[in-house]
Every structure is written in C-alpha cells, then in structure tokens.
C-alpha positions in Angstrom: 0.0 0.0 0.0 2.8 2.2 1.2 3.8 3.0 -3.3 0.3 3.2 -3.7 -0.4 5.9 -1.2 2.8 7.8 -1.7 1.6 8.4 -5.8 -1.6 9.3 -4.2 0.1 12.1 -1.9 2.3 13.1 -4.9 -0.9 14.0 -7.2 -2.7 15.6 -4.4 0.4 17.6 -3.6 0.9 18.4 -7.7 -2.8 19.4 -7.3 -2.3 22.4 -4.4 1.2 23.1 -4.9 1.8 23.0 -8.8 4.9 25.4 -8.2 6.7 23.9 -5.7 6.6 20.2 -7.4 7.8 21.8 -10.5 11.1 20.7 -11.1 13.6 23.7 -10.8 16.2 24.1 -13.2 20.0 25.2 -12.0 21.0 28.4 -12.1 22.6 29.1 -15.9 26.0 28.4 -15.9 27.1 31.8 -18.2 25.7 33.2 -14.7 27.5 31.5 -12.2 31.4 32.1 -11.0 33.6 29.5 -12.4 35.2 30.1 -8.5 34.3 31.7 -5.3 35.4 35.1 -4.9 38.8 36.5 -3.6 37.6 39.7 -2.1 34.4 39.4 0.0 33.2 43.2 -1.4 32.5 41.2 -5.0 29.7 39.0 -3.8 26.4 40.2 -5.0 24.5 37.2 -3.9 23.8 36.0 0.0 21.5 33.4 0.5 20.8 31.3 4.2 21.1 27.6 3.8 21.0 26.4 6.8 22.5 23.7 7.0 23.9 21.7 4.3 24.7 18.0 5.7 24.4 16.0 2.8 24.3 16.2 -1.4 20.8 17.4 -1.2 21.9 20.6 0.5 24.4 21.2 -2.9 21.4 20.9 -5.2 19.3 23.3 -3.9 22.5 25.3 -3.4 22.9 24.7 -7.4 19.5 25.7 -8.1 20.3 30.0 -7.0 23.7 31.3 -7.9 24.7 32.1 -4.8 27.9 33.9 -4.5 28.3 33.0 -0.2 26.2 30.2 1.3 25.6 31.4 4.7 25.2 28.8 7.6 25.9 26.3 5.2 26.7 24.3 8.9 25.8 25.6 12.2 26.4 24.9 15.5 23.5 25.1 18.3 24.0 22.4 20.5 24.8 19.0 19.7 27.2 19.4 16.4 27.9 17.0 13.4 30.8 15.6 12.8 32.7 18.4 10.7 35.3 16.4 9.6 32.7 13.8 7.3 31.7 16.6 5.8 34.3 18.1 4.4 33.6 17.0 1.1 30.6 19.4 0.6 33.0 22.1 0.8 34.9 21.4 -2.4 31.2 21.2 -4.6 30.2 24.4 -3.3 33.6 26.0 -4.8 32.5 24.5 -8.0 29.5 26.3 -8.3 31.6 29.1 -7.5 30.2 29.5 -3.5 32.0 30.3 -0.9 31.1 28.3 2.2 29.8 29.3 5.3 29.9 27.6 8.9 29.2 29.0 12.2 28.5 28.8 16.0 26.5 29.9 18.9 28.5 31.9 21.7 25.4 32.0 24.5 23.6 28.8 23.8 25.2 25.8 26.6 23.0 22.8 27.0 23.6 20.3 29.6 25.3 16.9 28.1 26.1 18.7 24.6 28.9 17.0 22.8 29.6 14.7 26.0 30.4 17.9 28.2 30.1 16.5 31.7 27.6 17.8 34.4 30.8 19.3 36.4 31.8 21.2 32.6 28.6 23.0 32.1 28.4 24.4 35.4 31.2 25.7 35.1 31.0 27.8 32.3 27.7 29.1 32.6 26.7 32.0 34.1 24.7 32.7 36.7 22.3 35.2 38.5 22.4 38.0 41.1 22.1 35.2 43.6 24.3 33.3 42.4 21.9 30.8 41.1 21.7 29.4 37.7 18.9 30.4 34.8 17.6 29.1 32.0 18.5 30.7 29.1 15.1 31.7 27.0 13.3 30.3 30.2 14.1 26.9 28.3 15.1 23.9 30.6 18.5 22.6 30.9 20.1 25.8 28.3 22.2 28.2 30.1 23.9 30.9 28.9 28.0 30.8 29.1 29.7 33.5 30.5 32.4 34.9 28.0 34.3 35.8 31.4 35.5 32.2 31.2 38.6 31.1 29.5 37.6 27.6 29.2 34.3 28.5 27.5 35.8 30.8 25.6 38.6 28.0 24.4 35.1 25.6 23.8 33.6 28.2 21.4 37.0 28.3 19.7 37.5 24.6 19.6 34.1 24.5 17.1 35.3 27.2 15.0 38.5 25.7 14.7 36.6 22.3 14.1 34.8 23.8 11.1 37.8 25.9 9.6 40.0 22.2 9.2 36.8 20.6 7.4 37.0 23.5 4.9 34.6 26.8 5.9 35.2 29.9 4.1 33.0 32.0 6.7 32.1 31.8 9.8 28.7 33.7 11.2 29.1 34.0 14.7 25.8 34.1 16.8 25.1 36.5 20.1 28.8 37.5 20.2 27.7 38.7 23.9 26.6 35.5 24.9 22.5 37.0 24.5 22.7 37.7 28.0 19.3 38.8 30.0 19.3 41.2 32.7 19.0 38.6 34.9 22.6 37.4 33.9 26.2 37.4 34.0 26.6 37.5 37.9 29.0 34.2 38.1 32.3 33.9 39.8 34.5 34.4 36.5 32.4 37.5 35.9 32.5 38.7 39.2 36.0 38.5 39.4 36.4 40.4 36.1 34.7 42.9 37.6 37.0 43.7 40.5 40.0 43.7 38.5 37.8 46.4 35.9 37.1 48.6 38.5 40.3 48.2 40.7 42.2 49.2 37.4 40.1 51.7 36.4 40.2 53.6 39.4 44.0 53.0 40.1 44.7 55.6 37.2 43.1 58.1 39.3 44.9 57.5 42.6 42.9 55.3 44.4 44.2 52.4 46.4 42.5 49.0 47.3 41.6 50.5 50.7 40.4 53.6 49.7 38.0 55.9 51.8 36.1 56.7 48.7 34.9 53.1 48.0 32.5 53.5 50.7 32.0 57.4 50.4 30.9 56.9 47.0 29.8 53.8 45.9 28.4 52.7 49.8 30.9 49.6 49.6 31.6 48.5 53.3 35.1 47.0 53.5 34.6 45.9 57.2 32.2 43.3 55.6 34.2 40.1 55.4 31.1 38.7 53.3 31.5 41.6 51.0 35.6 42.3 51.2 37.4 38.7 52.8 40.8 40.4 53.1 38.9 44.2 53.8 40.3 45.3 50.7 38.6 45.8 46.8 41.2 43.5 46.0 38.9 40.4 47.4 35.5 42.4 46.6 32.6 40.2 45.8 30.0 42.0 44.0 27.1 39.4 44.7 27.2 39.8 48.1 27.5 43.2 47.9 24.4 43.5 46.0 22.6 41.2 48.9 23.8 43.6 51.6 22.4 46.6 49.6 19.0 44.5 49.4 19.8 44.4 45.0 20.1 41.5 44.1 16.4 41.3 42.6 17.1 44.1 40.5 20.6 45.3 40.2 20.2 47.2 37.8 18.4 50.8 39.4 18.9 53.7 39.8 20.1 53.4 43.8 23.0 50.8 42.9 26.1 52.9 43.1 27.7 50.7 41.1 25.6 49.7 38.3 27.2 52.4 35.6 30.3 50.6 36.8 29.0 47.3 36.1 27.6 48.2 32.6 30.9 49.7 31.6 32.4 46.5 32.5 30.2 44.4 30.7 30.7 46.6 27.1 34.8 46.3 28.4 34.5 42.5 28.8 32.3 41.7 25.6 34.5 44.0 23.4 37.8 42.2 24.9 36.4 38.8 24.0 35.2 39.2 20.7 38.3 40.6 20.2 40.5 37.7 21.4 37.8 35.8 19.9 38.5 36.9 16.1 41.9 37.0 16.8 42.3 33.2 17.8 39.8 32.5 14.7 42.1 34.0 12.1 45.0 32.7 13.9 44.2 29.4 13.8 42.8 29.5 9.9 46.7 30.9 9.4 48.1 28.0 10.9 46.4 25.9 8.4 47.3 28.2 5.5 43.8 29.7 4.7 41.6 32.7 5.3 38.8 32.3 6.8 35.8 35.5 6.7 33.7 36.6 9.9 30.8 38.0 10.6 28.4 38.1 13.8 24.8 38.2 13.9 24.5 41.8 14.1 26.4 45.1 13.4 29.8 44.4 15.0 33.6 45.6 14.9 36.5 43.6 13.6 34.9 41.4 11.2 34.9 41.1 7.3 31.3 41.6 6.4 27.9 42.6 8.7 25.0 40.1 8.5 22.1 41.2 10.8 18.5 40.3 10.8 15.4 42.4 9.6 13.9 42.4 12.9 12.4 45.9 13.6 11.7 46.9 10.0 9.9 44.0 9.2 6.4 45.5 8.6 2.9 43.2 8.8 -0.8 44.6 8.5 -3.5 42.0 9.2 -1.2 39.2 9.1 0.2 40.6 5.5 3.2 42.1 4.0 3.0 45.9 4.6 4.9 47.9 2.1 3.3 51.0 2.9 6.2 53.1 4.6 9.0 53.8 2.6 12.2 52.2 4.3 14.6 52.5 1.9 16.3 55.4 3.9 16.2 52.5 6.9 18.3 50.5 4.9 20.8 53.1 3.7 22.1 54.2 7.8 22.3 50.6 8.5 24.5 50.3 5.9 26.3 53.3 6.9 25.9 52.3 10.4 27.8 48.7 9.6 30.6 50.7 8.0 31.5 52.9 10.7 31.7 50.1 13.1 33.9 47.8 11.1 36.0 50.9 10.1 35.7 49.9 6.6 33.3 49.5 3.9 32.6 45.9 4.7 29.3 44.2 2.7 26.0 44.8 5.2 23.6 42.0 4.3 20.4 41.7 5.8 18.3 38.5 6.5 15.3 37.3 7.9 16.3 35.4 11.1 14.8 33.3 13.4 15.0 32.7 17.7 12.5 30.7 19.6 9.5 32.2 17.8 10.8 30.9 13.7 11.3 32.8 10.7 9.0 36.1 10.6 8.8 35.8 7.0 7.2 32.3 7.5 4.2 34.1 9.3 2.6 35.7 6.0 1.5 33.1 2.7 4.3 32.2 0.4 2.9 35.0 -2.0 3.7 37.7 0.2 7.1 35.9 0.7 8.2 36.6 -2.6 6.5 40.3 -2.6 8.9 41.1 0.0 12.2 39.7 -1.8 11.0 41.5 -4.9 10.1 45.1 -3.0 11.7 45.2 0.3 14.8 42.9 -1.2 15.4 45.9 -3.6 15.1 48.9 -1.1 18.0 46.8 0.3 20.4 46.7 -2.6 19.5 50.1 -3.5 20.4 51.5 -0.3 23.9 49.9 -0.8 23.3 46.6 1.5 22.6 43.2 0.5 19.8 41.1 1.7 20.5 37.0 1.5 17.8 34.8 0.2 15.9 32.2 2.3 16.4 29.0 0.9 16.6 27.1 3.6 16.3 27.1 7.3 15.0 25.9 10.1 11.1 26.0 11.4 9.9 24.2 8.3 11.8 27.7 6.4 11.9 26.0 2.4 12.0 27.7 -0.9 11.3 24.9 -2.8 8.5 23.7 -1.4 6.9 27.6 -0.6 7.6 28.3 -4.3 9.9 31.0 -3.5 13.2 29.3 -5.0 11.8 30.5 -9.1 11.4 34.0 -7.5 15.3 33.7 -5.8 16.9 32.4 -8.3 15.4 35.3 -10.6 16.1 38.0 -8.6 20.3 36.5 -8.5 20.2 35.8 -11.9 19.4 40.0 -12.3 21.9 41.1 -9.9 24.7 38.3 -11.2 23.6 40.1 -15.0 24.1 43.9 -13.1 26.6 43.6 -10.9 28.5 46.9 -11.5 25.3 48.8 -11.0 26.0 47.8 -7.3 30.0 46.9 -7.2 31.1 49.5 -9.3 29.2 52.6 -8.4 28.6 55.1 -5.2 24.8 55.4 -3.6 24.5 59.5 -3.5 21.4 59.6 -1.6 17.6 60.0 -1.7 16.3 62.8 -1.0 15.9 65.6 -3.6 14.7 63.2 -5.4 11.2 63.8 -6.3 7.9 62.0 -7.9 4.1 62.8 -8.0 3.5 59.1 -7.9 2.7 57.2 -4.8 4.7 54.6 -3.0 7.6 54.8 -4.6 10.8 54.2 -3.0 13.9 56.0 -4.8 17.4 56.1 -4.9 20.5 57.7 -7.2 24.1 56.8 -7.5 26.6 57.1 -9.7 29.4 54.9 -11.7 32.7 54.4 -10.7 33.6 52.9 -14.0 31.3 54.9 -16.6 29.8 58.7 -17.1 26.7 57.4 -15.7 24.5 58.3 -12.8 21.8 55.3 -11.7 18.0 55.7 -10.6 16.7 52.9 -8.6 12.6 53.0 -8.6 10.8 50.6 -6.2 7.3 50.2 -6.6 5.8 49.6 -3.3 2.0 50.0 -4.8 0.2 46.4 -4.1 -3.0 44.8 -5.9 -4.2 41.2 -5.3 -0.8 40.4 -3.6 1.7 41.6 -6.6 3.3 45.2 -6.8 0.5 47.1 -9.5 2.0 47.7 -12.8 2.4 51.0 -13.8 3.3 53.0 -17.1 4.4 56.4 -18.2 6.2 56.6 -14.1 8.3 60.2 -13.8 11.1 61.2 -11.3 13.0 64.5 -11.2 16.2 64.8 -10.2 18.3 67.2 -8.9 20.4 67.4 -12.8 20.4 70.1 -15.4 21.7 68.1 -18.5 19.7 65.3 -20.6 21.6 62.3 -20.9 22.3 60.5 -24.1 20.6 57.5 -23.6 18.1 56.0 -20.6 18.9 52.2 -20.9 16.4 50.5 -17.9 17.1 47.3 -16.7 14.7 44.8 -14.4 14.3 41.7 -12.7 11.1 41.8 -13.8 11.5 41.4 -17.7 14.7 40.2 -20.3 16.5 42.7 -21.8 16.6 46.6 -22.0 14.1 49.1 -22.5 14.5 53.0 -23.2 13.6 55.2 -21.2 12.7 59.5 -21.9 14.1 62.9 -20.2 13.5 66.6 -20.4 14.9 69.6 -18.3 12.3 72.1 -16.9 13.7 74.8 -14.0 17.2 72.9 -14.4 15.2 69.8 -12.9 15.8 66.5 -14.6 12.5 64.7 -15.2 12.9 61.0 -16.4 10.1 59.2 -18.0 10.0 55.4 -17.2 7.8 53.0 -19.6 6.5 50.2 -17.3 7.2 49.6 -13.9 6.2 46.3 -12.0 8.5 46.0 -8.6 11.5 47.6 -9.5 13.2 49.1 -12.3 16.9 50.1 -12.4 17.3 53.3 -14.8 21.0 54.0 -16.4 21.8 57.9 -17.5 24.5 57.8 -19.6 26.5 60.9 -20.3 29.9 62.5 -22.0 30.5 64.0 -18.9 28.6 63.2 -15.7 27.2 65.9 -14.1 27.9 66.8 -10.4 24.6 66.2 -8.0 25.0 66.9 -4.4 22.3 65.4 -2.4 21.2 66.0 1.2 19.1 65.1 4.3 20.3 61.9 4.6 18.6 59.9 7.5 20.9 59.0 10.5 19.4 56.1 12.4 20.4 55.5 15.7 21.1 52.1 17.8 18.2 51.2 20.2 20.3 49.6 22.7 19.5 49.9 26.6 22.9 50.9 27.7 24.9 54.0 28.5 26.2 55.4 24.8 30.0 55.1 25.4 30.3 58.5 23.5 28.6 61.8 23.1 30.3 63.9 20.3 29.1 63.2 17.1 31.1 65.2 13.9 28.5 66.7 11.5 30.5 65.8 7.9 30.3 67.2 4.2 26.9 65.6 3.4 25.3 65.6 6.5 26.2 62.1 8.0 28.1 61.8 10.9 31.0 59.6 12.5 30.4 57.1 14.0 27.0 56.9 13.9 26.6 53.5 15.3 26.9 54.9 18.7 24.4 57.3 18.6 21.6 56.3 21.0 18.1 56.1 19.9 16.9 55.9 23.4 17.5 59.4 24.6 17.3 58.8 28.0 15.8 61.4 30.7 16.0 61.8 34.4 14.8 58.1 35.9 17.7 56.8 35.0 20.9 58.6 35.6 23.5 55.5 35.4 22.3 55.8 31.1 22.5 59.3 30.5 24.9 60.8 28.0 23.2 63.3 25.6 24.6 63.7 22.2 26.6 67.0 21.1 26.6 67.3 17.3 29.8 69.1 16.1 28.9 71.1 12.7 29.8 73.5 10.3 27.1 75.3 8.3 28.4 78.1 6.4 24.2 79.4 5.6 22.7 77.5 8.2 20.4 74.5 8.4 18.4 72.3 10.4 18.2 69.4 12.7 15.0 67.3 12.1 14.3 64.5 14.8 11.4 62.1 14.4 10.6 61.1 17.4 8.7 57.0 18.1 7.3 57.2 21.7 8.1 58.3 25.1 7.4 56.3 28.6 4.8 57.0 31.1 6.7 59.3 32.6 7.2 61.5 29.8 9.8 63.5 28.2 11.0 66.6 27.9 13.6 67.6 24.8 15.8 70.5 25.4 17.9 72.3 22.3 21.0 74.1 23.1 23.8 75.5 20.5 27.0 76.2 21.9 25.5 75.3 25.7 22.8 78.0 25.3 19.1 76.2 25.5 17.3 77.6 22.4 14.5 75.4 22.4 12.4 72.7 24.3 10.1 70.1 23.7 7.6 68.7 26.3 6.3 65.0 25.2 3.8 64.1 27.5 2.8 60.4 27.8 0.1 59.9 25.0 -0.7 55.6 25.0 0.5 54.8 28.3 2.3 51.7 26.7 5.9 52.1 27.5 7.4 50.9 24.4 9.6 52.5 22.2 8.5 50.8 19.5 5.3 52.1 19.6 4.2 54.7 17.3 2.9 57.0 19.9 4.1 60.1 18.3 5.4 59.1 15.0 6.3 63.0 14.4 9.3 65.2 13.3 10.6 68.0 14.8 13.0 70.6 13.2 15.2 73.0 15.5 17.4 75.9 13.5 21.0 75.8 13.5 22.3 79.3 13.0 25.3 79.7 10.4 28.9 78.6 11.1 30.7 76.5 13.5 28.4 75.4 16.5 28.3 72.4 19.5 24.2 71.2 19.5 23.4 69.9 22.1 20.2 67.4 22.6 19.2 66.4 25.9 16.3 65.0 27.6 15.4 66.4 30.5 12.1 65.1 31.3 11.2 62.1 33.2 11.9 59.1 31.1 13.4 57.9 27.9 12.1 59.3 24.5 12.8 57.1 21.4 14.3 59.0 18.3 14.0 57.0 14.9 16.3 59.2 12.9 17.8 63.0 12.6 18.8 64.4 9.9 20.7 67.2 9.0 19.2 69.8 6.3 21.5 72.4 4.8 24.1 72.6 3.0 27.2 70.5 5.5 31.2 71.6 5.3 34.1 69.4 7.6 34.6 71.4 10.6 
C-alpha cells in the first residue's frame, strides 16, 4: 500500500502546490562564478542555507547562484561531525560559492557534545544570587559567561573544528553570549569585575583600601562577606548587592555601582570578541587559509555585517506591509555597519529566526516573494545586501513555498548587473522627487562609466503583486539630458528606453512600465555633479549607557560614528544611562536638525535644544498611549530646530522624566568638515 499511497500524496500535492513540485532548473551556468570570490566586497548574492549535511543541500544550493552560502553548517548544540563533511566544501567552490559555517556563543545545553555535568556548570553563568537560569526560560540551556577562559577556548574549539573541514566564513551568533538582565553575575564575571574597577580607578589614585569606595559607591570593606581580606582587591560584588538589598534588581537607579558594572560588561564583551577573532584567524593561518567573519549583528572587527530584519519588518492584518518607505532605513544601516567595522565591509540583511521561527514564514508564500522582490530591492538600492531564504529551520523551504523560481530570478538579475551595485557610489535620496505614490527611490553614480543610476521601487500592491504602472516620472536634482536611458529589471529580459526633459534645471525622467522595480541608467559624456542632502541618521536602540557623546556633523550631512548614537534618549529616571549627544557642525548658511521622534514612557519626556550650551528650544512629550514601548508609534512625528550659520556644538538632551525614542535625525542644509 505504502507506493500506492505515496503516488496518491504526490498527485494531491501536484494538485495544491503546482509550483513547488515543478522541477527547478539550476541556475545558468554563463551566470554562475567559475570560482568563489577572492575579495568578499565582490559578492552580490547571500542566500541562508542552513544547514547543508548532505548532497541534497548542494542541489538546492545549485539551483540560485549564490555567491556565499551562509550557515551552510551551524552549531546550536549537539554538532555534526565536521570532519565527514568536508567533502561538501569542495562542490560548493565548483559552483563558484564560498562556504559558510558558524557557531553559537550564548547557547550551553547540559550533556552537549559529552560535556560532563561538572563542565557546564562551570561555564555558565549565573544570576544575582548566584543561582543558575535558563536561558530563554528553556530547561537545561544556560547561557555561558564569556568571562570564562575555558568556554571561551570551547567556542574556539568548534570554530576551529569547522575551519579544518574546509569553511570559508564563519557567522558567529550572540557575540555577547544574548545575555538577560537577569545574567552574567558568576564567579568568573565577578571576578572580572573587580580587576575592571580596581584598574580603572587605580589611574586616578585610588588604592584598594580607599576611603572613597565607601563614600561613594556605599561599599563596606569591614564586611568580610562583602571584602574577605577588607580590601577591593577580594571584593565580591554578589554579596555586595545582597547587603544593599539588590540583588532582585541590580540594575536601578540606587546601585552605586551599576554604571560601573555596565561599563564592564561593554569592556569585557569588546575584549572577548576581540580575542575571539583574533584566535579564529589565527588558527585559519596556521592551516594556510583565510577564513571571513561576521556576527549576527552590526559588530567591529569582522569582514562583512550580516544582521537580521527584525524591527523593520512591517505586517498589516497578518500581510506584508509595504506602505512606509524604508529604503532610507536600509541606507544608515548600511552606513551604520561601515562605521563600526572601520571599513566598507558588505552589510547584508536576512530574515532570522530565535525561539518564535522565521517572521517571513508568518505571511503566505505570496507575500514571501513580494517582500524579496520590493523590500529585497530597497536593500540593494540602499547599498546593503539582503540573503535569500532558501533554507532554514522551522519548516523555512524555498522549494516547497515556491519561493526558489522568484530567488533564483532576482540572482540571476543582480549576477547580470553587478557593477550597477559593485562599481558605483549610492549618493542619496532625497531631492529626489515623484508625484507618484509609493515609490521608494534612490540615485548613485558609476565608478567605472559617465553614468548616474535611478533605482525605482514600486511599493504599490493589488491582489498580492506590486500594481504595474506605465508612463512613471522622477526628477532629479540634474540640469543636463543624458544620451541614452537604458532601464534594466528583474522583472522582464533585456533593456528598455527610457525618456528625459529639463524644466527649471530639474531632470525629469520618464519610465515606460514599472512592476516592482526598475533600475534606470543615465549615460553621459560627462557626468554631471549632484550633491544630495538630508540623509537619515538612524540611531542604535540599545538599553545601555552610549560610550560616546560627540558626534562630527561631515560634508553631506552624516556623521562619524554613527553606530553609537543612541536612539533611546534617556531622561532623568535613570541617571546611570544618560549621556546626551553633542553634534559638532559647520554650516556656512545654516540649516536644520529634524528628529522624528517613536514614543516616550509613562513618565514622559522633555527635549531640550541648546547650540554652543545655550538652550534655544524645548520640547515637552507628554505620555500619549501609556504603553511604554519604544516601539510604539505613539508620536510618530518630526521635529525641526534651526542651526544658525557657522561653526556650532548642538546639544540634545532630555530632561524630562523618562526615555524618549528618536527613529532618525537628519541634518538639512548645505554640510562643510569642521
């Protein structure tokens, strides 16, 4: 019966699912690298595979023209055996893939990979009690503590594991260890902590017996629970946190010591990561190879920033929403990656997963592949990347969704195009203009041709596909027609023609047909200089005291190192995370400073404006939901405060009760270097 039944399924399943039991072709050899590439900043195609254990993994690989298979393996918890699978490695180099492997640095299970009971205990962390937690309130997971030499050797041991089988990458998961507040409190930690804050405060004269331990941070040396010896040099910061009646919460306001602690904790993470990619390439060295990095979110010293979609994926009624125009989103993330690698490292964006399973997989396959054709473009044209899901976990399957046609359509366009996004500079977005709705837009410009490039999303949705539209116009900030408008899509073969005319030295250019997105070249003799503005400068939503407050305003309007300018503005509740930003700038005619702010707590906010330490300017945001979530569109409005011209310090504080959340500035006017 069993034959008979399973050609019963398979003509039931032909039935509902035509396009997923469809054979699909590979992707066109012409198309595909004859080898994996050298330098990481040529890939033009991510996709997630996770995992690829067998020949069946390859096929599907075969089947997108991928230029870096990302978690190709991946260790959770209990691992394979790298070293049997070594010979995938090879077949994804032949279809001209790089391979990618990677681990978890906060998941521990008890009894993973024959770690004994003694083992696990001691390298997990613990709480304020002392007392051990389970990580994502799951039974028998901890969290380790990265405070821990031997866990830290552990975590290297399976990178090194997957680096002798053959990796080319490695995506490293929760490089912090995904800690909750609850967290991080073990001995190793503990004992991190007192050699943090001994050293810190040796460099300003103060000795292990010092008065001003108690006068200032209430520590009781006397205490042999607290101090054994009854100095800081045997401080335990547990029991000091009992004593102080804390340890349910250490983290208020009242704890002396808790801007010390989260100062240690950025100190410590920092340190580890650091000695973490270190050992990594180290090790790949040894064996005569390279071996690529990234984490699972924007962080320093790797070779390319992979980060989920996470708080920019957008749902309606269980739908796709593509109503807000997010392309400017994409754009400071990119810039955002850049300025924390210290390099113009690929930013790739993909829709991950935790406890609760792929986001994308909670919307119908058709909006699946609305969002890689509209969403996946705002990406590229921003400048980042976004890797295709072809295969992951929580039942996460392009081939049998009917997403792998779409994938493998969109790569075979970006494979054909690839010096529209290698070979060319993203200038910006806005002075770009269009009478049209949804539309999202962007312009850059050739590094290897006189040509400037106009990317046109169509965000416009009926019955569950992007609305075709003809006859579409953008102007652009240009005074010259180009020579020719060749348009390139994903969405048809070939090149079409597109039309321009100059009215008010305004560029207006004519596109024939738009579906999702359309990819406009302006070729000229000479390219013509644009200078864009107002770029958007999103900040980091991180609960934690910004390690930095001055922010340089450059040509352009971006600023350095904007990955650590907070979003969460935070007011007077709690002190230990205040440190306002001061904008340094140079505005020869003077500008503006637009904030948008989210939401506010309950207790309210209140924004004050100064330029050079003069408040011009304040902003009262009273509580309007009652929510207390910065995610929450509570106010959802801009603000714009006048920057007079020249060279100023502006100054952005909050001195109202509670946190507000900022979702971007940006800086209108025409920017020189100070």
């Amino acid at each position: 019966m069993k034959p008979v039944f399973s050609i019963i399924l398979a003509s039931v399943l032909m039935f509902i699912f035509p396009q997923w039991t469809k054979p699909q072709p590979d992707f066109p050899v012409t198309l595909r690298r004859t080898q994996p590439v050298e330098d990481i900043r040529q890939a033009i195609v991510y996709t997630i595979n996770e995992t690829i254990l067998s020949d069946e993994g390859i096929d599907l690989a075969r089947k997108t023209g991928s230029d870096v298979l990302i978690r190709g393996w991946f260790k959770w918890h209990n691992a394979s055996d790298y070293a049997k699978l070594a010979f995938l490695v090879p077949k994804a180099h032949e279809l001209g893939a790089l391979f990618g492997g990677g681990i978890t640095c906060s998941a521990l299970y008890h009894g993973e990979n024959g770690l004994t009971e003694k083992q696990v205990l001691d390298m997990a962390t613990r709480g304020p009690a002392g007392q051990l937690i389970n990580a994502w309130n799951e039974v028998n997971c901890r969290h380790g503590t990265l405070s821990n030499p031997v866990y830290l050797e552990y975590l290297l041991s399976w990178c090194k594991k997957q680096i002798d089988s053959g990796v080319d990458y490695l995506f490293m998961d929760e490089i912090n260890a995904a800690l909750q507040s609850d967290e991080g409190f073990d001995d190793y930690s503990i004992a991190d902590f007192r050699k943090f804050i001994l050293e810190r405060y040796a460099k300003q004269g103060w000795a292990p017996t010092d008065n001003r331990w108690r006068e200032i941070f209430k520590i009781d040396l006397s205490d042999r629970t607290i101090a054994t010896d009854g100095t800081m040099g045997t401080f335990q910061y547990r029991a000091y946190l009992k004593s102080c009646g804390l340890s349910e919460n250490p983290h208020v306001t009242r704890n002396p010591l808790n801007t010390e602690w989260h100062l240690f904790r950025d100190e410590r993470d920092d340190r580890t990561w650091k000695w973490l990619t270190d050992a990594i390439r180290a090790h790949a060295a040894s064996k005569g190879c390279r071996v690529l990095i990234s984490g699972n979110g924007l962080a320093r010293y790797v070779d390319l920033q992979v980060l989920g979609v996470w708080g920019n994926w957008r749902i309606s009624q269980e739908r796709v929403d593509l109503s807000e125009n997010q392309i400017e989103q994409w754009g400071s993330t990119v810039i955002s990656g850049w300025g924390l690698a210290g390099k113009q490292v690929p930013v790739v964006l993909f829709h991950d997963w935790g406890f609760g399973g792929f986001p994308l997989l909670k919307v119908p396959p058709e909006d699946r592949r609305l969002w890689i054709r509209v969403r996946g473009a705002e990406i590229y044209a921003a400048g980042g990347f976004f890797a295709f899901p072809v295969h992951g976990p929580f039942g996460n399957d392009s081939h049998q969704d009917g997403t792998l046609p779409e994938i493998a359509r969109q790569s075979a366009f970006y494979h054909q195009n690839k010096d529209l996004y290698l070979n060319a500079e993203l200038l910006g977005f806005e002075s770009l203009e269009t009478s049209e709705p949804a539309l999202s837009i962007a312009l850059w410009r050739s590094k290897i041709s006189s040509s400037l490039i106009l990317h046109v999303i169509n965000r416009q949705v009926e019955q569950g596909n992007p609305k075709r539209r003809t006859a579409v116009t953008v102007r652009l900030p240009v005074d010259r027609i180009p020579k020719a408008i060749r348009i390139v899509s994903p969405d048809w073969p070939g090149e079409k023609t597109g039309t321009a005319c100059v009215n008010n030295n305004r560029l207006t250019v004519t596109l024939p047909e738009l579906e999702a997105y359309v990819v406009a070249i302006l070729d000229y003799d000479v390219v013509p200089e644009v200078i864009l503005s107002g770029r958007r400068i999103v900040p980091s939503m991180h609960w934690v005291r910004p390690s930095r407050n001055e922010f340089v305003v450059q040509k352009g309007g971006l600023i350095s190192d904007q990955w650590a300018l907070p979003g969460m503005l935070q007011g007077n509740l709690h002190q230990h995370l205040r440190n306002p930003p001061v904008f340094v700038v140079n505005m020869p005619k003077g500008g503006s400073l637009k904030i948008h702010v989210c939401g506010v707590a309950t207790l309210g906010a209140n924004l004050q404006w100064q330029v050079d330490g003069k408040v011009e300017k304040t902003i009262e945001l009273p509580d309007r939901d009652g929510k207390n979530e910065s995610s929450a569109p509570e106010y959802d409005q801009t603000y714009e405060l006048p920057i007079p011209a020249g060279r100023h310090r502006l100054g952005l504080d909050n001195i109202g009760g509670d946190w507000a959340s900022i979702g971007w500035y940006v800086f209108t006017g025409e920017t020189e270097n100070p």
